[in-house]
C-alpha positions in Angstrom: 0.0 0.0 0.0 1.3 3.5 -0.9 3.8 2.1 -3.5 3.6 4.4 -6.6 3.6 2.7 -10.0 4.7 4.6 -13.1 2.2 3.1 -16.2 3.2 3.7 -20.0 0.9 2.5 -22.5 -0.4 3.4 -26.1 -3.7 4.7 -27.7 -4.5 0.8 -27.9 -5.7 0.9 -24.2 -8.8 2.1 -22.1 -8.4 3.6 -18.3 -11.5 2.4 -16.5 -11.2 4.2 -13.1 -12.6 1.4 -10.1 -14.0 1.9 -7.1 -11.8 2.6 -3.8 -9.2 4.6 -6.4 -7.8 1.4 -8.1 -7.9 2.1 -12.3 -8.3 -1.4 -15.0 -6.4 -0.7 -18.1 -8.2 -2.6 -21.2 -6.8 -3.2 -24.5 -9.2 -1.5 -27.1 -9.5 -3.7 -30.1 -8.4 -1.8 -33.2 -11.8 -2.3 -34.7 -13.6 -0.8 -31.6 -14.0 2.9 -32.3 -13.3 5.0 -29.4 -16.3 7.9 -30.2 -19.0 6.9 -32.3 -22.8 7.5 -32.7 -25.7 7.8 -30.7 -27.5 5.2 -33.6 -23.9 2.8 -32.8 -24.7 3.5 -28.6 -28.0 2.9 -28.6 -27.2 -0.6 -30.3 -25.0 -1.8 -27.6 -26.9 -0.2 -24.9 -30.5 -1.7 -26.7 -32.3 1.5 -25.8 -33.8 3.8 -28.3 -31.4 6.3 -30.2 -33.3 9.4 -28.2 -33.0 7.7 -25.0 -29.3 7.9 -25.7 -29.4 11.3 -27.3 -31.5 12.2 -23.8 -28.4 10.7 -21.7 -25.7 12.5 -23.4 -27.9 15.9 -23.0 -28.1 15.2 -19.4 -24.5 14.3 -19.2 -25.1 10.4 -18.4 -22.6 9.3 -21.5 -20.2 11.8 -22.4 -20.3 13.4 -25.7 -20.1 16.5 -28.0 -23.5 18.0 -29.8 -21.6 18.6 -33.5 -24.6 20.8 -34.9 -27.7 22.4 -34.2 -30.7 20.7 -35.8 -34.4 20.8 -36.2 -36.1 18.0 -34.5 -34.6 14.5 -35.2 -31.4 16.5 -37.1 -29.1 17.0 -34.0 -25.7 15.4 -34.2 -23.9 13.9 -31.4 -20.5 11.9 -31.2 -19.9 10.1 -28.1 -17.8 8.0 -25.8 -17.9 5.1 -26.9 -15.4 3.7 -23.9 -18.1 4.7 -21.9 -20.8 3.1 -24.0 -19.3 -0.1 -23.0 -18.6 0.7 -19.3 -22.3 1.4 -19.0 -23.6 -1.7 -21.2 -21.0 -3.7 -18.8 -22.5 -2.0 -15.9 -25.9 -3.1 -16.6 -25.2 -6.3 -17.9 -23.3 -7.0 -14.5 -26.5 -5.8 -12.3 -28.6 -8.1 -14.5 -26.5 -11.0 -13.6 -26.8 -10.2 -10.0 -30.7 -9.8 -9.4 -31.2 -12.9 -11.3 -28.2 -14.5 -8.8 -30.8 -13.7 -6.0 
């Protein structure tokens, strides 16, 4: 406890922060895109594309509004490492109320 450890490490991986202050490096597949769209979110996340456009509005899934639109026009890119922390998230809270 208290030891220091210096990490160096490419664009290839993902820093997942853990609870208690502890971090999870992940290799990031070079296929796996690290900001995509809310159409590519809501697909992993199997919600509605809104619901996701909703969540990165309220600041649930962090992304960047790229242009003003008219109704169903509004662009957003978003975190796509996040994406998958949240689908992993639910996915893991799924598996424990059925455990119960």
């Amino acid at each position: 406890m208290g030891e220091q450890l210096e990490l160096h490490f490419g664009q290839g991986v993902a820093v997942l922060p853990q609870p208690g202050g502890a971090i999870l490096l992940k290799p990031v597949p070079a296929r796996l895109s690290l900001e995509g769209g809310t159409r590519e979110a809501a697909k992993i996340l199997r919600i509605p594309q809104r619901t996701v456009q909703d969540m990165v509005r309220r600041g649930e899934i962090p992304g960047v509004k790229l242009r003003e639109g008219k109704g169903k026009n509004i662009k957003y890119r978003v975190d796509m490492v996040a994406v998958y922390q949240l689908a992993e998230r639910k996915h893991a809270e799924m598996c424990a109320s059925r455990t119960r």
